[in-house]
C-alpha positions as CSV (number, residue, x, y, z in Angstrom):
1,X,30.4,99.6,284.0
2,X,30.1,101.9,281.2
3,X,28.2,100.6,278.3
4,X,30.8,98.7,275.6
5,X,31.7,100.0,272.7
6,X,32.0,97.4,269.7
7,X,33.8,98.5,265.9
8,X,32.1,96.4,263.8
9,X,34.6,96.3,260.2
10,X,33.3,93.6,257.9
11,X,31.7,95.4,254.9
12,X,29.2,92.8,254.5
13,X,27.9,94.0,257.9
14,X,28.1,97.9,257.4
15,X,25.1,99.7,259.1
16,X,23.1,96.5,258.3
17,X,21.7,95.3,261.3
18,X,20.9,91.0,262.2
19,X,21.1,88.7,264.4
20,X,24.7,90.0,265.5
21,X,23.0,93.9,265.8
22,X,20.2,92.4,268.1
23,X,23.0,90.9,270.1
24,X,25.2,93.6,270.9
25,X,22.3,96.0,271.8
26,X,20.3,93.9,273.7
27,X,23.2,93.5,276.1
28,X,23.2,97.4,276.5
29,X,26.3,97.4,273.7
30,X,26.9,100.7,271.5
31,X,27.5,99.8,268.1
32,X,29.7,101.8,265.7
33,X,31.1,100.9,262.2
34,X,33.8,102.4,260.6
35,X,33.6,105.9,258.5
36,X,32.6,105.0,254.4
37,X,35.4,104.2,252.5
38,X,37.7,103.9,255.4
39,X,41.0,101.7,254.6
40,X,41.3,100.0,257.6
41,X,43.9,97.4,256.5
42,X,46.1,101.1,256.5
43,X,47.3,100.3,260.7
44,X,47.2,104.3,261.2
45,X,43.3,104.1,260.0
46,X,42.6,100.7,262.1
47,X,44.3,102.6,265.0
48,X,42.1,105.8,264.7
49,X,39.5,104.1,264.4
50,X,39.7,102.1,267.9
51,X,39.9,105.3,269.7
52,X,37.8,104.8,272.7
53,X,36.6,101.1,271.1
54,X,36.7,98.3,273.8
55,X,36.0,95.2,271.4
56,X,35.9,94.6,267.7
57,X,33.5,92.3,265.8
58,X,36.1,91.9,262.8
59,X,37.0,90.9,259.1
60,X,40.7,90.5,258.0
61,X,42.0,93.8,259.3
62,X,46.1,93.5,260.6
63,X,45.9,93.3,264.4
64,X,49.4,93.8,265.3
65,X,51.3,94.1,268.0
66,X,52.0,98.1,267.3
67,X,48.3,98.2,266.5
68,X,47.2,95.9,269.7
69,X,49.5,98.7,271.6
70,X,47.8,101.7,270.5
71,X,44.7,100.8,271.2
72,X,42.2,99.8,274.6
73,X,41.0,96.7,273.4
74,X,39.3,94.0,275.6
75,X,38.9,91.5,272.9
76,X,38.8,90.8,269.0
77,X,36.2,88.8,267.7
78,X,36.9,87.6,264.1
79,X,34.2,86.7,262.1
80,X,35.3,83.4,261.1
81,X,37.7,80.4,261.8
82,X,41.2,82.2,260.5
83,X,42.8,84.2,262.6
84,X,46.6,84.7,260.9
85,X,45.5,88.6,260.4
86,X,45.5,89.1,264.1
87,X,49.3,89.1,266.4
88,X,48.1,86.1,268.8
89,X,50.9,86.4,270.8
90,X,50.8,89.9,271.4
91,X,47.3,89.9,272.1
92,X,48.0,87.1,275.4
93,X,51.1,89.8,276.1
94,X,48.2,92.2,276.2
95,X,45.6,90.0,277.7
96,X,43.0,90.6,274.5
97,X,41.2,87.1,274.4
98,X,41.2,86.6,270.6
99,X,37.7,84.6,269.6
100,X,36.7,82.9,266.6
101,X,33.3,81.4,265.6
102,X,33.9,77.9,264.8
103,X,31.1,75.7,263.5
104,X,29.0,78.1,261.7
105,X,30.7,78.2,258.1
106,X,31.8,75.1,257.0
107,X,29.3,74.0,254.4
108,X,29.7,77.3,252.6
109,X,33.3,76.9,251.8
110,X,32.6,73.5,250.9
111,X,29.8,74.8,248.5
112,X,32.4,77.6,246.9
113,X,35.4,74.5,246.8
114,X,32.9,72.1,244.1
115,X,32.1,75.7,242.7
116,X,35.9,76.3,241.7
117,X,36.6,72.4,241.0
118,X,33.3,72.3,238.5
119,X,34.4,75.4,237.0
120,X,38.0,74.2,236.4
121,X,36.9,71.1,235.4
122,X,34.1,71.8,233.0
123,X,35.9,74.9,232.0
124,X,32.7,77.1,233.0
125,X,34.5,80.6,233.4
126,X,36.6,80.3,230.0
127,X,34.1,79.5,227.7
128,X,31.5,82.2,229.3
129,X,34.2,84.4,228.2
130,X,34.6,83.0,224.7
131,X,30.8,82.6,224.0
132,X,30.4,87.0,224.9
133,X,33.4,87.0,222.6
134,X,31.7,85.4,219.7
135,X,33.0,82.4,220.3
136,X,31.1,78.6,220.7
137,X,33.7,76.0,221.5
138,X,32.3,72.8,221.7
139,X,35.2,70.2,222.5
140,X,34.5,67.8,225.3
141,X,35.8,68.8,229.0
142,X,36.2,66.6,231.8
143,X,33.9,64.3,233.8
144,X,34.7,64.9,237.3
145,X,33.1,61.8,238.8
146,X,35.7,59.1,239.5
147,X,38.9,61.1,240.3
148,X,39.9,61.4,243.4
149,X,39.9,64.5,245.6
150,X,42.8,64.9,248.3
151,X,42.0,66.9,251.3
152,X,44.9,68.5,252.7
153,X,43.6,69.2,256.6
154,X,40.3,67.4,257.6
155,X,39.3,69.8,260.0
156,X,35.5,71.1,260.1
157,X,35.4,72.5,256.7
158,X,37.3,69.6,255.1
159,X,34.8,67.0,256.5
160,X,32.1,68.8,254.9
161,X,33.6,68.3,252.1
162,X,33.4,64.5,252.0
163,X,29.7,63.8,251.4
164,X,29.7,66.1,248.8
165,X,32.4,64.3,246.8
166,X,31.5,60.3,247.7
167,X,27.8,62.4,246.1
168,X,29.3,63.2,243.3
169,X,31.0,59.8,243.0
170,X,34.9,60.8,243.8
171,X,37.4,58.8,245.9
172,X,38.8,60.6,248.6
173,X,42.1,60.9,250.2
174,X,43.7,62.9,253.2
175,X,46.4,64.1,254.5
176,X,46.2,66.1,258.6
177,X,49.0,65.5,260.6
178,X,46.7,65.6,263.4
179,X,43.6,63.8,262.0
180,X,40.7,61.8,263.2
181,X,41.5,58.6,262.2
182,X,37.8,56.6,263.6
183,X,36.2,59.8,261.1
184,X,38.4,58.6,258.3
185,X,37.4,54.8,258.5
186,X,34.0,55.5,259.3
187,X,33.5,57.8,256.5
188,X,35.6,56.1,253.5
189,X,38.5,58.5,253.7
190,X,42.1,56.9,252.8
191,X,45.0,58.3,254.7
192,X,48.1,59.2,253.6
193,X,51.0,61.3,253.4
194,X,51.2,64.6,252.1
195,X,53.6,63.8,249.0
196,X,51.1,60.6,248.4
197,X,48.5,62.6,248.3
198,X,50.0,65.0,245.7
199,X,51.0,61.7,244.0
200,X,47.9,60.1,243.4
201,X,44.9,62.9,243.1
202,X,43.1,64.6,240.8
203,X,42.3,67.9,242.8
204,X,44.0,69.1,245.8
205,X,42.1,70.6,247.9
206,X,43.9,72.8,250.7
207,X,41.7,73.1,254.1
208,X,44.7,74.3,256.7
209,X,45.1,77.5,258.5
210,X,48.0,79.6,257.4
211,X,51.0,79.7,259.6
212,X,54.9,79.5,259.9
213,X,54.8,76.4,259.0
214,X,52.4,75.7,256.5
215,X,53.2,79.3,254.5
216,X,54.3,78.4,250.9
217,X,52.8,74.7,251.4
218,X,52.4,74.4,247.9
219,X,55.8,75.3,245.9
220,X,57.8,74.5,243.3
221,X,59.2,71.2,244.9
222,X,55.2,69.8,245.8
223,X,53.8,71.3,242.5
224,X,56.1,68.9,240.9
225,X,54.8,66.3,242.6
226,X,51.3,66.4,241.1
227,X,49.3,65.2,238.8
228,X,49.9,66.9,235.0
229,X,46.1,66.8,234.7
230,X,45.9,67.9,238.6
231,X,43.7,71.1,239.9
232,X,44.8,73.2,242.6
233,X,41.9,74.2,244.8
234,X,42.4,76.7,247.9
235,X,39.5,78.2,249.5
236,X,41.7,78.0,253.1
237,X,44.1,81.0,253.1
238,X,46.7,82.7,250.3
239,X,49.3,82.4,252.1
240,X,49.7,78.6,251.5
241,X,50.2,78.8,248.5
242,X,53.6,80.4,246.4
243,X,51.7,82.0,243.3
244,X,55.0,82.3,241.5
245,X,55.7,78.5,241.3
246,X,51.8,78.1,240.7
247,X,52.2,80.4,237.4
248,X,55.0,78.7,236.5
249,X,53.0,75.7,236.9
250,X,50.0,76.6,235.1
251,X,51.6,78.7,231.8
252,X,53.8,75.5,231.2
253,X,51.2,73.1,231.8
254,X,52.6,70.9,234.5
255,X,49.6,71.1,236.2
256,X,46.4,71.2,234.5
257,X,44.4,74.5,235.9
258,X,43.7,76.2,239.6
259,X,40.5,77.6,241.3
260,X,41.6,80.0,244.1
261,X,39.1,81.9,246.3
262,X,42.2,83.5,248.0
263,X,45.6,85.3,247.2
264,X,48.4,86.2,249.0
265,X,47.5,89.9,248.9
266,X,43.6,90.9,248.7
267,X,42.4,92.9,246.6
268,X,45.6,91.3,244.4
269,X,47.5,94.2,242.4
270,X,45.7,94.8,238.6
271,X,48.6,93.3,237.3
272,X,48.6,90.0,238.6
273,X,50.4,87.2,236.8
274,X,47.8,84.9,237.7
275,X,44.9,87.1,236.0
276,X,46.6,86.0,232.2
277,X,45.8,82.6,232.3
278,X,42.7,81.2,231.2
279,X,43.2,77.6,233.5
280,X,42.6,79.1,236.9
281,X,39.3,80.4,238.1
282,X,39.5,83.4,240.5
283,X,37.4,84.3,243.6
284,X,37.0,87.1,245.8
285,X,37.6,85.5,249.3
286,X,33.8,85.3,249.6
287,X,34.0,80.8,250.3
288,X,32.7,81.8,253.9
289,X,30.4,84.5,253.5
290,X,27.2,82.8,252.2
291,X,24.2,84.9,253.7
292,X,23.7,82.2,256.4
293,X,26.9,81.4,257.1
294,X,27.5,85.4,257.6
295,X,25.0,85.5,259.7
296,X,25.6,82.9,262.0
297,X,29.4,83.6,262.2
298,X,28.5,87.6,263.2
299,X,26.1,86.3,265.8
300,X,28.5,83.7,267.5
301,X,31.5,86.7,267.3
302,X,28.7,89.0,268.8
303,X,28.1,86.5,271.8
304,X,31.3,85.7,272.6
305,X,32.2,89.5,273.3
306,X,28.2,89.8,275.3
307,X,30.4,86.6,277.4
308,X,33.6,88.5,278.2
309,X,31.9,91.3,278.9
310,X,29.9,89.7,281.4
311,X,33.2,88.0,282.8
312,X,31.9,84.7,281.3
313,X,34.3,82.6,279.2
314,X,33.1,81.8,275.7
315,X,34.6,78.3,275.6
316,X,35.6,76.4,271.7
317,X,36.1,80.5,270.7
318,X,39.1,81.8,272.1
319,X,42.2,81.1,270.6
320,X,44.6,82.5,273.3
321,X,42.3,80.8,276.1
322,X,45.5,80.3,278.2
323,X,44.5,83.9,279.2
324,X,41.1,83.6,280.4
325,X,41.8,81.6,284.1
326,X,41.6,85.0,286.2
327,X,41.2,87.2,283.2
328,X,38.7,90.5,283.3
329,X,36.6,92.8,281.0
């Protein structure tokens, strides 16, 4: 078999080499990374640069089904747990195992989640901004322990969450239509419908992936079921989220601020409505990327395409693993 040839995209990685690097080459892998500057959420640049690529160790580059056609992939491996940028269902049409690398970033968007709710809270972004103004506001801000924090999915990364807040002396609520219900009792965790939990806390908290039918979770209709003195938090995906009815939200105070690590489009346009209010706290998508998480999450994508390589299924990583019975590199 001639040697593989793995694209590795995520900037954070570019010509660095880690854990992931020692990976790919020890297994006799050739490992290239895209040309400087390269645009490859443009499809024509993502396509040109798959020429003669048999796997990709990826960020949140569109993998759709024209690009999946126009290219000789043999897998995708995203570094991380989403997966919405990639056509799942025209990779299985293709037979491209899709992977993910679950269990190795979790804490860190729990970290960056208290980041955004302490800065929202405490107001730690706006009155930075005030003080290199010339300003020294000194009114009282919130205390944060007390409230109660409603998790909207309790998957891997919204468990993490919970020790955190009972540490820090919230009450927590949660709403996952497929939830673990023995966690939740064991672990202090109220359940309870989605519009209760929009009812009743003082920071939502959204943990679910993005998909048909959680796109626009939070819209005009649910925003109005909040809290006045409520923060949005979203470290999950932008896409859940309907940033018009959130400004609305925000600029007439039916809510009382945001913290958002993700936007529907990224890098969002310079003109953003969102940037002109001084109640949300902005993010670059980075919840995930902490330097261990980053590693760990590279290393686990970099092993699952050593596996398929090696005919060898990566189990708990592919998302499409309906595909793998029979399935070859």
């Amino acid at each position: 078999m001639n040697k593989p040839r793995v694209l590795v995209t995520p900037p954070t990685l570019d010509r660095h080499t880690g854990p992931y690097y020692d990976v790919l080459t020890a297994a006799g892998c050739e490992v290239i990374y895209p040309d400087l500057e390269a645009q490859l959420m443009r499809p024509e640049v993502l396509v040109e640069h798959l020429n003669g690529i048999d796997a990709v160790l990826c960020s949140v580059e569109p993998y759709s089904r024209d690009v999946l056609s126009r290219s000789n992939l043999r897998c995708v491996a995203r570094v991380g747990v989403g997966y919405d940028s990639v056509d799942v269902a025209a990779a299985t049409d293709f037979g491209v195992p899709v992977c993910i690398t679950p269990g190795t970033n979790e804490h860190s968007v729990a970290e960056q989640a208290f980041a955004l709710i302490f800065s929202v809270f405490r107001e730690i972004a706006v009155r930075d901004g005030e003080i290199r103004a010339g300003g020294w506001r000194r009114n009282s801000v919130r205390r944060l322990a007390g409230n109660t924090l409603g998790l909207v999915g309790l998957g891997r990364i919204g468990k993490a969450m919970i020790p955190r807040a009972h540490g820090l002396g919230l009450k927590v609520v949660a709403y996952d239509p497929y939830v673990d219900k023995s966690f939740a009792a064991t672990h202090d965790v109220r359940l309870c419908s989605f519009e209760e939990l929009l009812a009743v806390s003082d920071v939502v908290s959204l943990h679910m992936p993005c998909t048909a039918e959680t796109t626009d979770l939070i819209n005009r209709r649910t925003l109005a079921l909040m809290k006045r003195d409520a923060v949005l938090i979203n470290t999950s995906r932008g896409g859940l989220v309907d940033e018009d009815a959130l400004f609305e939200a925000l600029a007439e105070g039916r809510i009382f601020g945001a913290g958002l690590d993700v936007l529907k489009q990224e890098p969002p346009p310079k003109n953003h409505p969102l940037f002109a209010l001084k109640n949300v706290t902005l993010a670059p998508h980075m919840g995930g990327i902490d330097q261990t998480a980053l590693d760990a999450m590279a290393k686990l994508a970099a092993e699952c395409i050593v596996k398929l390589s090696r005919g060898e299924n990566p189990e708990g990583c592919v998302v499409n693993s309906q595909i793998m019975p029979g399935w070859k590199w």
